[in-house]
C-alpha positions in Angstrom: 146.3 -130.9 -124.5 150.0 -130.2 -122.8 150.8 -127.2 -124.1 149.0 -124.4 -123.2 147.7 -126.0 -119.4 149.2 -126.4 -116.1 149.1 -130.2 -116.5 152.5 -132.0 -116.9 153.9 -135.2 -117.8 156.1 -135.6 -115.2 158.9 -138.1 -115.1 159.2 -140.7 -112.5 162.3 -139.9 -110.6 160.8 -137.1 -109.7 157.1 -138.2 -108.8 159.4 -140.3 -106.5 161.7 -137.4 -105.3 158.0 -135.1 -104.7 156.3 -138.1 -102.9 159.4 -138.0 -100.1 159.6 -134.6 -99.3 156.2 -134.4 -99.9 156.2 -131.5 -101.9 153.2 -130.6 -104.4 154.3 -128.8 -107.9 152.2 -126.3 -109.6 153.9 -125.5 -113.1 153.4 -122.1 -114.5 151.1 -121.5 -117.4 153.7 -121.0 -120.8 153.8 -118.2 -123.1 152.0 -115.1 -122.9 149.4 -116.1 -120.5 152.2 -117.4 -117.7 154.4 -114.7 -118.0 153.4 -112.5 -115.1 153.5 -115.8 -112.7 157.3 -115.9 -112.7 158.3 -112.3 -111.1 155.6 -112.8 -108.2 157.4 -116.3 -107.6 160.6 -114.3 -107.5 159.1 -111.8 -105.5 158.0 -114.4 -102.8 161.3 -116.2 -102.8 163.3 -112.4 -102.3 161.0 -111.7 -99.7 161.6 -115.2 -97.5 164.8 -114.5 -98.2 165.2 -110.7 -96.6 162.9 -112.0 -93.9 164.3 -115.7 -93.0 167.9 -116.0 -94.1 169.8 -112.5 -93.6 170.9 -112.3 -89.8 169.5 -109.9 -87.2 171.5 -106.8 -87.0 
């Protein structure tokens, strides 16, 4: 069952795309159950952000 798992049918283009830039995806859990996952992904990216990509002072 698709709908309340991680597990994704994912189209080929991107299979394709993820196997150049070797990247791995984890999908976020929907509905209630997932909904806490997206702020700490946020969190993560604001934080790489502050600490990679603003210049030294």
């Amino acid at each position: 069952m698709l709908g309340l798992s991680r597990r994704r049918i994912e189209a080929e283009r991107w299979t394709a795309f993820r196997s150049h830039y070797g990247i791995e995806a984890l999908y976020c859990q929907p509905g209630i159950r997932g909904a806490h996952e997206k702020g700490g992904v946020e969190g993560q990216i604001g934080w790489f952000r502050r600490n990679h990509l603003v210049p030294a002072c």
